[in-house]
VONU-36281 format. One record per residue (C-alpha): x, y, z; residue in three letters. Coordinates in Angstrom, 3 decimals. Layout:
# residues N
{atom {X; Y; Z}; ALA}
...
//
This chain:
# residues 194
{atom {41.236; 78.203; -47.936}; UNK}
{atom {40.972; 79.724; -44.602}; UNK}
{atom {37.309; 80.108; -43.097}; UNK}
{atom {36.085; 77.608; -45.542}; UNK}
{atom {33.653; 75.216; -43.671}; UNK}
{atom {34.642; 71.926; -42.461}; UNK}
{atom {32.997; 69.568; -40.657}; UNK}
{atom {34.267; 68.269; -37.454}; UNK}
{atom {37.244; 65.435; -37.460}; UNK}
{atom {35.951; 61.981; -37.339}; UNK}
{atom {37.376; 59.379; -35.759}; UNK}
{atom {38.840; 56.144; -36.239}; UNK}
{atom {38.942; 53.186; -33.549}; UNK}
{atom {42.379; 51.062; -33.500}; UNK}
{atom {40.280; 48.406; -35.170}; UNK}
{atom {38.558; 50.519; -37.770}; UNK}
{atom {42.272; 52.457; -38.523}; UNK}
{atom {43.869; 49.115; -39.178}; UNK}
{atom {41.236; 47.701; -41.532}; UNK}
{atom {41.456; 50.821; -43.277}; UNK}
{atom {45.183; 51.515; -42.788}; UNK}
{atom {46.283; 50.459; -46.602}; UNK}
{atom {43.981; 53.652; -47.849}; UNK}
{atom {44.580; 56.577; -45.142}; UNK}
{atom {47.448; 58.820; -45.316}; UNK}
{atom {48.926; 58.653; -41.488}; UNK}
{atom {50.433; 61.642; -40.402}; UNK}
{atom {52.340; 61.127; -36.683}; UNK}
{atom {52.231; 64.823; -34.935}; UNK}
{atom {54.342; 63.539; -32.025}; UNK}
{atom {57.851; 64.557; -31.475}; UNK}
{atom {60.740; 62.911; -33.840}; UNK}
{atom {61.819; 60.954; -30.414}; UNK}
{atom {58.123; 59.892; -29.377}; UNK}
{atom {57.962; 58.458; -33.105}; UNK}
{atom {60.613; 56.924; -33.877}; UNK}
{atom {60.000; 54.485; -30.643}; UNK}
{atom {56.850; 53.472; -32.483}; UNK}
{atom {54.451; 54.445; -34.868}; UNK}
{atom {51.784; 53.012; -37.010}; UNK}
{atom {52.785; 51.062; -40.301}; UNK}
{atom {53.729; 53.647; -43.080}; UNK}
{atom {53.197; 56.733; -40.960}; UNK}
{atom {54.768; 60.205; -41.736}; UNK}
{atom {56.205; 62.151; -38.879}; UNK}
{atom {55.405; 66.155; -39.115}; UNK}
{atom {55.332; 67.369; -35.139}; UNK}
{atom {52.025; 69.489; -34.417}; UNK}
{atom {54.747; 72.284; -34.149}; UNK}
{atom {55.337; 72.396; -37.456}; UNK}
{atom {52.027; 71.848; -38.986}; UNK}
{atom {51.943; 75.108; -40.148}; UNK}
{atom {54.795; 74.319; -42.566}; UNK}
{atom {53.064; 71.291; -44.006}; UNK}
{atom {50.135; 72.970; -44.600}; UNK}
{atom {50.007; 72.414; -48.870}; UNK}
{atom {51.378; 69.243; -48.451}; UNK}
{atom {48.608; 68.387; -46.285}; UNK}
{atom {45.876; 69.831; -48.313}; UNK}
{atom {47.439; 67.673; -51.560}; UNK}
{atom {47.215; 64.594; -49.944}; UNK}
{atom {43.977; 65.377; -48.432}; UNK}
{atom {42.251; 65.824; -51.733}; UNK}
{atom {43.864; 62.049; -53.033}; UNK}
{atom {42.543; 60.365; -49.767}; UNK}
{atom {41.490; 60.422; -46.060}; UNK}
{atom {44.226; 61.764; -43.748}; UNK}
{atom {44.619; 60.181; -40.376}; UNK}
{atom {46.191; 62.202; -37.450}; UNK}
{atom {47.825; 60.430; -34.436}; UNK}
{atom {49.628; 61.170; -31.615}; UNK}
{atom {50.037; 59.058; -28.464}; UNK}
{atom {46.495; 59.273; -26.847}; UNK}
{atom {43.918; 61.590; -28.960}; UNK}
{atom {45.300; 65.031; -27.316}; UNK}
{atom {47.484; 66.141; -30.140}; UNK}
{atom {46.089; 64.385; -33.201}; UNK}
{atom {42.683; 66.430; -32.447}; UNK}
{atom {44.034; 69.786; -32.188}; UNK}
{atom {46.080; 69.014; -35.216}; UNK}
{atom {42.620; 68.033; -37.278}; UNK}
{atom {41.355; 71.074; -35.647}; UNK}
{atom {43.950; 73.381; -37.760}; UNK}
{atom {43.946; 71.641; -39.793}; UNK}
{atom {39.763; 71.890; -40.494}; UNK}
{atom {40.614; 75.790; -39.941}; UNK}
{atom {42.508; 75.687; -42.864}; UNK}
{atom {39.838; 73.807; -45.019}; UNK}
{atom {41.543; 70.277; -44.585}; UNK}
{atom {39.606; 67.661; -43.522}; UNK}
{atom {41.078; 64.858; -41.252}; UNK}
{atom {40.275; 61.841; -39.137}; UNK}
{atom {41.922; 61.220; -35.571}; UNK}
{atom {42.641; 57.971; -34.236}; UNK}
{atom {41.200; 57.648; -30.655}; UNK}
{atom {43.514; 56.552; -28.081}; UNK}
{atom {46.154; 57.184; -30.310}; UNK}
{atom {49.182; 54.836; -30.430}; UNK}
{atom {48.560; 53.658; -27.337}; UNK}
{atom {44.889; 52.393; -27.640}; UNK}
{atom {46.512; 50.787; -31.455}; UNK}
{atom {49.380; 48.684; -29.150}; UNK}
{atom {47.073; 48.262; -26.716}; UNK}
{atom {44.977; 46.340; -29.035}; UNK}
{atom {48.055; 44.247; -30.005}; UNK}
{atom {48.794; 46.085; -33.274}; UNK}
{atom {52.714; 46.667; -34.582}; UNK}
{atom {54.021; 49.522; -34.484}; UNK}
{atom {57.269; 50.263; -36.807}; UNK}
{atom {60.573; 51.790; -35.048}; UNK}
{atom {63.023; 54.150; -36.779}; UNK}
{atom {66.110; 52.377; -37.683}; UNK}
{atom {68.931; 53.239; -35.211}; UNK}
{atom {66.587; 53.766; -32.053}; UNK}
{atom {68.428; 51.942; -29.316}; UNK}
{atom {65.456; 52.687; -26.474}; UNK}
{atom {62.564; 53.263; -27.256}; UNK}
{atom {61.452; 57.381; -25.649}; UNK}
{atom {58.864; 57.791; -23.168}; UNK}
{atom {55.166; 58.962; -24.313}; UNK}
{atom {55.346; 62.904; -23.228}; UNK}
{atom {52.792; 61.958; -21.297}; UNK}
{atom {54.437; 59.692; -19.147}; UNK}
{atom {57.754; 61.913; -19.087}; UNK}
{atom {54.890; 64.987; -17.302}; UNK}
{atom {53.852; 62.792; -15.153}; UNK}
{atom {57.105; 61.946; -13.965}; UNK}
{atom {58.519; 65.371; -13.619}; UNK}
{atom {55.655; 67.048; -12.016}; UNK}
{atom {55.593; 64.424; -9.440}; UNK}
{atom {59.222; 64.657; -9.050}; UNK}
{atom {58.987; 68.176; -8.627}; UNK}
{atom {56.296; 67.948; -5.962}; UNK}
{atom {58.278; 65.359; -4.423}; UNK}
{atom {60.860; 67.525; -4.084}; UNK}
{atom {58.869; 70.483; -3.186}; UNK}
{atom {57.826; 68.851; -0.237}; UNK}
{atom {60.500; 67.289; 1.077}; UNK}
{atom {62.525; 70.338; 1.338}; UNK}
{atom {59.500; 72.043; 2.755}; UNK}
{atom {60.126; 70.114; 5.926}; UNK}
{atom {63.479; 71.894; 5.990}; UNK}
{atom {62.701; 75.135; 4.614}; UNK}
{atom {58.771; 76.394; 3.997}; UNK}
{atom {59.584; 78.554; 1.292}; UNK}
{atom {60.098; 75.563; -0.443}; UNK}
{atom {56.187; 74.080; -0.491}; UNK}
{atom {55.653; 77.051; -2.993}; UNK}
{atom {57.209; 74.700; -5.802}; UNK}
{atom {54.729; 72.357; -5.104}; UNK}
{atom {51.825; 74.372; -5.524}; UNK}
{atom {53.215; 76.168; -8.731}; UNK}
{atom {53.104; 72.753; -10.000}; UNK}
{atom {49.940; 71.847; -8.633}; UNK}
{atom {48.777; 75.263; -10.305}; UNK}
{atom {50.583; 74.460; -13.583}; UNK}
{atom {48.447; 70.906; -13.491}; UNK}
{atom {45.306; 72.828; -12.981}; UNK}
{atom {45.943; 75.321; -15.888}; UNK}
{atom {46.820; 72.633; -18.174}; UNK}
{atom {43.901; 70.543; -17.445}; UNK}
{atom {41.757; 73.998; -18.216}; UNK}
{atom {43.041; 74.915; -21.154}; UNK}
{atom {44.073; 71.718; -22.719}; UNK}
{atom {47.796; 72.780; -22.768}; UNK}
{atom {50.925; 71.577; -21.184}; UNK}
{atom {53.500; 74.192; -20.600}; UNK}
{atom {55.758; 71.248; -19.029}; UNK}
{atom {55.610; 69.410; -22.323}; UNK}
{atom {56.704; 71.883; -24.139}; UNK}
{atom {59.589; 72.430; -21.782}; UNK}
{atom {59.691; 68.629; -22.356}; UNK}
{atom {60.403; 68.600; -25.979}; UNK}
{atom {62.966; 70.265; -26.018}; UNK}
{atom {65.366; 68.395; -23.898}; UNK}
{atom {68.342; 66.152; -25.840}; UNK}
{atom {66.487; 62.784; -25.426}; UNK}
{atom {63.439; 64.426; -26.796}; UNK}
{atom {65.193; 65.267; -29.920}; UNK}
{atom {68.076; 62.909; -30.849}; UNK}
{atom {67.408; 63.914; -34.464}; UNK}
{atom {65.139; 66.762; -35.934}; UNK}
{atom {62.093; 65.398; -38.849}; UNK}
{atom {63.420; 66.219; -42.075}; UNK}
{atom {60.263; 68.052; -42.867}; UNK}
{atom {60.826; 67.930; -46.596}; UNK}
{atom {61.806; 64.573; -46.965}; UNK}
{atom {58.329; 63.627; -45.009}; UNK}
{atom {56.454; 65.696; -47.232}; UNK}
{atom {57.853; 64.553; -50.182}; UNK}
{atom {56.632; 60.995; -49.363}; UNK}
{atom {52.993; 61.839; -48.322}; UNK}
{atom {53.210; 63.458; -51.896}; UNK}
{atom {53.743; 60.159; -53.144}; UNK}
//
C-alpha cells in the first residue's frame, strides 16, 4: 500500500548479484533496445517508464523473493526501487549496473534477432551533447547567434546533473534505434509471475 514504510533499497555488488542470481527476481528497467544488447541471465525487461503498470506484478513477486533492479550504471535501477519502496515494495539495486556485472567478466544474455548490440543511453548523451556543442561552436565562428546552442546544452548538462534527470535521454528513447520493438509488458509479467 501506498505510504506504508519501507526501508531504503539495498544493494547488490556484481559479485554478490551473481552468487545470488539463481534466487532474485531481476527486473531490467532499461529501454527494450538497451536490453536486448545485454542483460543479466534470466532478467525481465519492464522500462522505468512503465513501472507504474507493473506495479501488482511487482508486489507478487516481491512477496515470493528478493527483487533485483538494474539498469546500465545504478541511475535508473535506484529510482525504480525508490517507487517502487513508495509503493510498499521492497527491492535491491545492483551497483554499477550492467556495466560494473560485464565489467567483472560476467555474461550477459542478448535477445534473439539483435544484429548490433544498442548503445548504453548513457553513452548515446554523451555523444549528442558533445555533438551538439561541437556544432554550436563551430558555427559560432560564422555566426554568434549560434554559441547560444552550446550553452543551452551546457545548461541542459547542469540541470540534469541537479536534478538527477536527463531531458536528452528521454528525447533519446524515443528515436527508431532506441525502440526496434516495444516490451510486451504482459508477456514479461506473466513470467516474473512464474
Amino acid at each position: 500500500m501506498k505510504g506504508t514504510p519501507v526501508p531504503s533499497p539495498t544493494a547488490l555488488t556484481a559479485v554478490e548479484a551473481r552468487h545470488r542470481l539463481d534466487e532474485l527476481a531481476v527486473v531490467d528497467v532499461r529501454t527494450p533496445a538497451e536490453f536486448a544488447s545485454g542483460h543479466l541471465p534470466g532478467a525481465h525487461n519492464i522500462p522505468l517508464e512503465r513501472l507504474a503498470e507493473a506495479l501488482p506484478a511487482l508486489k507478487a513477486a516481491a512477496a515470493r523473493g528478493e527483487l533485483l533492479m538494474v539498469c546500465a550504471s545504478g541511475n535508473r535501477s535506484a529510482r525504480a526501487c525508490a517507487t517502487l519502496a513508495e509503493n510498499g515494495v521492497p527491492a535491491t539495486t545492483l551497483t554499477g549496473g550492467t556495466t560494473g556485472w560485464t565489467g567483472h567478466g560476467y555474461e550477459v544474455e542478448r535477445t534473439q534477432g539483435t544484429a548490433r548490440a544498442t548503445w548504453a543511453m548513457e553513452r548515446q548523451v554523451r555523444l549528442a551533447a558533445g555533438s551538439l556543442v561541437l556544432t554550436g561552436l563551430a558555427l559560432g565562428l560564422l555566426w554568434p547567434y549560434a554559441l547560444w546552442l552550446s550553452a543551452a546544452i551546457a545548461g541542459g548538462l547542469v540541470l540534469s546533473a541537479v536534478t538527477d534527470t536527463c531531458g536528452l535521454a528521454a528525447v533519446l528513447a524515443r528515436l527508431p534505434h532506441n525502440s526496434p520493438r516495444d516490451t510486451d509488458l504482459h508477456a514479461t509479467l506473466a513470467a516474473l509471475n512464474h
